[in-house]
N, C-alpha and C positions, 0 to 999 in steps of 0.2 A: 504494500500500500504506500502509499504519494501521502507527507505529514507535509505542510503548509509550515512556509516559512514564516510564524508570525513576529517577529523581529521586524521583516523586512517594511517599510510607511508603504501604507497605502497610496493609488495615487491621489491628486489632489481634485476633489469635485469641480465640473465644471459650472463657470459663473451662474447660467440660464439655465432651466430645466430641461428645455427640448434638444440641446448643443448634443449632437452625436451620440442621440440616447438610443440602446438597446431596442426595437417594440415586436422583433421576430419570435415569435411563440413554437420556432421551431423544435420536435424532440419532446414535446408533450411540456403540461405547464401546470402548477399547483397554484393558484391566484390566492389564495385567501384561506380563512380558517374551514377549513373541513372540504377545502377543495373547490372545484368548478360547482355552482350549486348549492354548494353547502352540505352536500352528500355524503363523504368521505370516500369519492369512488373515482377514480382520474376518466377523463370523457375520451382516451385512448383507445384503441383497440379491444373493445370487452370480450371479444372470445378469443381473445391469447391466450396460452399458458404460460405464467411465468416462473421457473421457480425458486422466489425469493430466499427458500428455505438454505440456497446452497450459495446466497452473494455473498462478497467476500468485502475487506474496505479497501474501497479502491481510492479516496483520500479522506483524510481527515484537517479539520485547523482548531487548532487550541485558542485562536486569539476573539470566540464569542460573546465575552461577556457573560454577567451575571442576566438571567430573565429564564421565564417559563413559556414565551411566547416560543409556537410552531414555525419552521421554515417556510417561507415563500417562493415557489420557481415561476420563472420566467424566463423565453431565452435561454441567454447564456448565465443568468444571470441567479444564486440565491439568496435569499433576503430573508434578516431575521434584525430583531431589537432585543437592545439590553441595555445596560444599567450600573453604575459604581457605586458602592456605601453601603450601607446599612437598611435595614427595614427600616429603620427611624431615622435615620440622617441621610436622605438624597443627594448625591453628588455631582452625579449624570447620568444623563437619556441618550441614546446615539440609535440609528439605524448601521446597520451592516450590508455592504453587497460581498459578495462572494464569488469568485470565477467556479464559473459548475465543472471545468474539465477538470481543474488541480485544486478547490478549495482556497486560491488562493483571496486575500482578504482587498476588492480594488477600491472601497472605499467606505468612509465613517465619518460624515461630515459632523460637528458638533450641533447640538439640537438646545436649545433654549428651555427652561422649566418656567413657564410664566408665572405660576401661582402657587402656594404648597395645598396639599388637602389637609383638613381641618384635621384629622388624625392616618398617621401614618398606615402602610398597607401591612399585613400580616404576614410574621415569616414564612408562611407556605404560599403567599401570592407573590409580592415583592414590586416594584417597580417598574416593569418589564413584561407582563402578564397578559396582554393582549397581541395576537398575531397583525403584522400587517395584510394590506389589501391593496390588490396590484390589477390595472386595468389596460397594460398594456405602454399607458403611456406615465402613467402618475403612481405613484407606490406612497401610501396612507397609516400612518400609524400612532398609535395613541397610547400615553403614557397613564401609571398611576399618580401621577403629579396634577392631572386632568390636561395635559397638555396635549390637543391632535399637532401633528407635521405632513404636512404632502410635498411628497419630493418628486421630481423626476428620473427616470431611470440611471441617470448618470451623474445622481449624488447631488445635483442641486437643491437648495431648498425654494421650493414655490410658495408654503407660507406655512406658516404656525398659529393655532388658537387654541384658546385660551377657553375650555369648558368647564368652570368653575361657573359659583361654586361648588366645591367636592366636599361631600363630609360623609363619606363610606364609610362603614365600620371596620369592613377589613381591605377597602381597595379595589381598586374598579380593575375589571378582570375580561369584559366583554369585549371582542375586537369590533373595528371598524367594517361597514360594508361597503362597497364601489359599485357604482356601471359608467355610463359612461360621461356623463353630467355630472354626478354629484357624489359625495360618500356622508353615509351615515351612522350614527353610533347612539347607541343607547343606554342612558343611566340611571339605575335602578336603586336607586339611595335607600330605600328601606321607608317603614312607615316612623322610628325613630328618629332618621336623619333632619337635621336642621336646615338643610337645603331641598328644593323640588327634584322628582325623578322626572323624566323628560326622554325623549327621543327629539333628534336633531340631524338636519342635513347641509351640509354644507359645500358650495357651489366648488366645484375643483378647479377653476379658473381664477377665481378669485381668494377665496380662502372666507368670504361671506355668508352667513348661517342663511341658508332658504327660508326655511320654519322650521321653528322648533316648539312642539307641541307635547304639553304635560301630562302625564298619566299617574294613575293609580300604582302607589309602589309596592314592591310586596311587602309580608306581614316581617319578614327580617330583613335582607338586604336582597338584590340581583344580582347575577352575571348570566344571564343568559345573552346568546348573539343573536339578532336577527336575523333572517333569513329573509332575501330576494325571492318574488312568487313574476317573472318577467312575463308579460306579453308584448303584441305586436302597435297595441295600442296605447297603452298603460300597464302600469307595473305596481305595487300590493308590495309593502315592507310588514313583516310580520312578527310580532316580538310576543313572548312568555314571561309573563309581571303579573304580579298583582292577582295570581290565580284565574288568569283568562290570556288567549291569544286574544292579541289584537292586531290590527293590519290597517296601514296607512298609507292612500296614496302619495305614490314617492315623488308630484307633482305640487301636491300643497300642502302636506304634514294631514289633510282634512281624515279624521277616521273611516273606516267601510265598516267595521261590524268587529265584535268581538263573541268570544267563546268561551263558557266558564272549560275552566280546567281544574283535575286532582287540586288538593290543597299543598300546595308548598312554601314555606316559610322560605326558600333560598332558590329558588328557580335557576338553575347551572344550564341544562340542558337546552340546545340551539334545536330547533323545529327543525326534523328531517324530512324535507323533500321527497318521498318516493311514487314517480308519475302523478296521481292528482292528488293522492294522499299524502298528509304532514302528520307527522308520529313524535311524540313526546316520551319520554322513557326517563324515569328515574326515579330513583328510594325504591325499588320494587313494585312499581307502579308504571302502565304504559297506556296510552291511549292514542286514537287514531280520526282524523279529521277527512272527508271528501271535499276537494277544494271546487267547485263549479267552473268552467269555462277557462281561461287563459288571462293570467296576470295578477289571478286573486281577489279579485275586484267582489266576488259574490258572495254570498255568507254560505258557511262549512256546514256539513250535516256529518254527526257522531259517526262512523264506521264502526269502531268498537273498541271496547274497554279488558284492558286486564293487568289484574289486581293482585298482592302477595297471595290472597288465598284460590287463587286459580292459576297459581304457577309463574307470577311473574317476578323475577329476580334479578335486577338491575340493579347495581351496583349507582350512589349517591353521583359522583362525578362522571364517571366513567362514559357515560353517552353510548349511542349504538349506531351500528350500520346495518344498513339493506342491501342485499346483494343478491342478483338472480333469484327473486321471489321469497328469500329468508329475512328473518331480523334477527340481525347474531348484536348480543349484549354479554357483561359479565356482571356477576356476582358482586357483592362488598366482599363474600368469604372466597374470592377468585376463582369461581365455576364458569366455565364460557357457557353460554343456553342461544339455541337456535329457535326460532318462532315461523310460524307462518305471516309473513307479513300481510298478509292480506286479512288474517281473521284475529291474529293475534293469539292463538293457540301456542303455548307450549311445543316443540315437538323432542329435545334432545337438550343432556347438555354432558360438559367434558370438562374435567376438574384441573385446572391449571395450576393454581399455587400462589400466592403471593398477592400484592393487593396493586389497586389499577386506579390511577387518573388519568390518562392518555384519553383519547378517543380512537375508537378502531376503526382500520382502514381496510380495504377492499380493492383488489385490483388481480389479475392474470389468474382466475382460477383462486385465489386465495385471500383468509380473513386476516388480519393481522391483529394482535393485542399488545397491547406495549404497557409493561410489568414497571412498577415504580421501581425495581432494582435493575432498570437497564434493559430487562428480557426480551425481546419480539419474538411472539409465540405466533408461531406461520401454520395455519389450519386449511384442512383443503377445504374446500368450497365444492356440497355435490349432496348428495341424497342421506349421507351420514356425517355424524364428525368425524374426522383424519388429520389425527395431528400431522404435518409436513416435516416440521424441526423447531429449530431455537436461534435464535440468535444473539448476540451479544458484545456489542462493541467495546464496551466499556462504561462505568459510570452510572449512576441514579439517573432519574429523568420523570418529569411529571409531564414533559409537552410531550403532544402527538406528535404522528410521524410525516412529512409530505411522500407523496409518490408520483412520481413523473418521468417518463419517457421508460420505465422499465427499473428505474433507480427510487431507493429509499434513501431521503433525507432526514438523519435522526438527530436530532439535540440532547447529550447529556451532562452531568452535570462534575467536575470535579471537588475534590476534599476542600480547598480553598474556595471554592463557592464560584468559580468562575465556569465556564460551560464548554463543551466542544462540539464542533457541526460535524458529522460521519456524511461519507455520499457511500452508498451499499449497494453491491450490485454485480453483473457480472460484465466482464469489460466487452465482451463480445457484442453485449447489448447497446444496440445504435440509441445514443440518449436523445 
């Protein structure tokens, strides 16, 4: 394996955003957190087989950063945020680009902290804790300081704001979402917090809020991401707060309809997209939404419900994927369980070990689970469970994994608290 010179400076961002920026998406591309969609499924080749179970590290860079935020690809290009200090003492916010072919580090322009949040973030979230969002041409990322940044692909900064105020109890943790107008982010302050929960979008051109319209917070605090519902006409942003989906044209902040949902005092889990259906899953609880027509624009009718005592066993953080007609989720006691996604039956599950924040990802025939001690547990994907292998680069890890072009991009963590980027994979495989 290829270890990255981190020693060696970065080069220097250029002045404008658009000067000689990256926007080829060649080699498959992980835009955002959970992927193209919000799915956890790369929009590549879905009946390849790939198998992940036997990639080897083809580079690594030690120079990541403290953060729990997931990898971003694009291009040539992968992107990820981090952080200097302390849970309590902030020092610095930075965005990272990465060379995809060697890891190595081409740029880190310094990022401004315009405001502090009323109380620091928690040591298992940290400063760094939201994934950025990449549209090709502008890459979006937002800190626990409440600070958003939109850069352009080649390290410029396009602008910075300032979404205060923050008074999270443990730290705003939801990433940003993009298309091709605007990005937007969601803050779910809790109903104790001394400042409003809000959803907000802001124009990528300018760095200018659209609207930004208030919501009901949840009964403790949020981190749920929104999810994109696109159509050809209008487009539906759809957010998990406050014990209801609700869904707001991404054209005037104006709401379309909301949906009670399970009760949760901390709402983690990002609305999974699968075809018309949005599926929620967590604490042992899962339920499932039919979205009418194109863009989300209509209101949802329940598909179905299932609950700890009908088998359902989703692990608090952890989140699930859908993949060829299943919903694979894991356990808090780290059991994988396969579901029928469509009815939400129970149908298998396979005992893995050890405990899970990651979100699981899906690609070439295979599920992947990514183990707080580093593990990526590679399951085949087919009419039973079949474990494939293990893998193991190195190091703890709470962030998922990206996958693109045939390659996994994994984030973990070293003893000094600093992190390392793995690109995993097999070298034959055209990225």
């Amino acid at each position: 394996s290829r270890r990255s010179n981190s020693t060696a400076p970065p080069t220097p961002p250029a002045s404008r955003p658009d000067d000689g920026a990256p926007v080829d998406p060649a080699g498959g591309l992980w835009p955002g957190w959970r992927g193209p969609d919000g799915g956890g499924i790369p929009r590549e080749a879905p009946d390849a087989v790939v198998p992940f179970e036997t990639a080897r590290v083809l580079w690594r860079s030690e120079g990541a950063g403290a953060g729990h935020s997931s990898p971003v690809v694009w291009g040539g290009r992968v992107f990820l945020t981090g952080a200097t200090g302390s849970p309590a003492a902030h020092r610095r916010s930075f965005v990272m680009a990465f060379d995809r072919a060697d890891g190595r580090l081409v740029w880190t322009p310094p990022l401004p902290a315009l405001r502090r949040p009323a109380r620091p973030p928690s040591g298992n979230n940290g400063w760094a804790t939201p994934t950025p969002a990449c549209n090709g041409r502008r890459l979006v990322a937002a800190f626990a300081t409440g600070t958003m940044a939109c850069l352009g692909l080649n390290g410029a900064v396009a602008w910075t704001l300032d979404l205060g105020p923050i008074d999270h109890l443990w730290g705003l943790a939801a990433s940003p979402v993009v298309d091709d107008r605007q990005a937007y982010y969601a803050v779910d302050q809790g109903k104790e917090s001394s400042a409003p929960s809000f959803v907000v979008a802001v124009d990528l051109a300018t760095g200018a809020p659209a609207w930004r319209t208030e919501i009901a917070p949840s009964g403790g605090r949020g981190y749920s991401t929104p999810v994109l519902l696109r159509g050809e006409d209008a487009s539906a942003l759809v957010l998990w707060a406050g014990d209801r989906l609700s869904a707001f044209d991404t054209r005037t902040g104006r709401p379309l309809w909301q949906a009670p949902t399970f009760a949760e005092l901390e709402p983690i889990a990002t609305p999974l997209p699968v075809g018309d259906l949005l599926v929620l899953a967590q604490s042992d609880r899962a339920a499932a939404w039919r979205i009418p027509g194109a863009g989300g624009m209509g209101p949802p009718a329940a598909a179905w419900t299932c609950f700890t005592e009908a088998g359902a066993r989703f692990a608090r953080i952890a989140a699930a994927v859908s993949y060829r007609g299943r919903l694979y989720g894991v356990s808090e006691e780290g059991t994988a369980w396969r579901y029928d996604t469509a009815t939400g039956a129970p149908l298998e599950s396979l005992r893995l070990g050890g405990a899970f924040f990651a979100a699981p990802v899906a690609a070439g025939g295979r599920v992947i689970f990514t183990g707080r001690d580093g593990t990526l547990h590679v399951l085949k994907a087919g009419d039973r469970f079949e474990r494939a292998g293990t893998l193991a680069p190195g190091g703890r890890t709470d962030a998922s994994p990206a996958v693109a072009g045939g390659r996994l991009y994994v984030r973990t963590r070293r003893e000094d608290g600093g992190t390392v980027l793995w690109c995993l994979g097999d070298a034959r495989v055209e990225r």
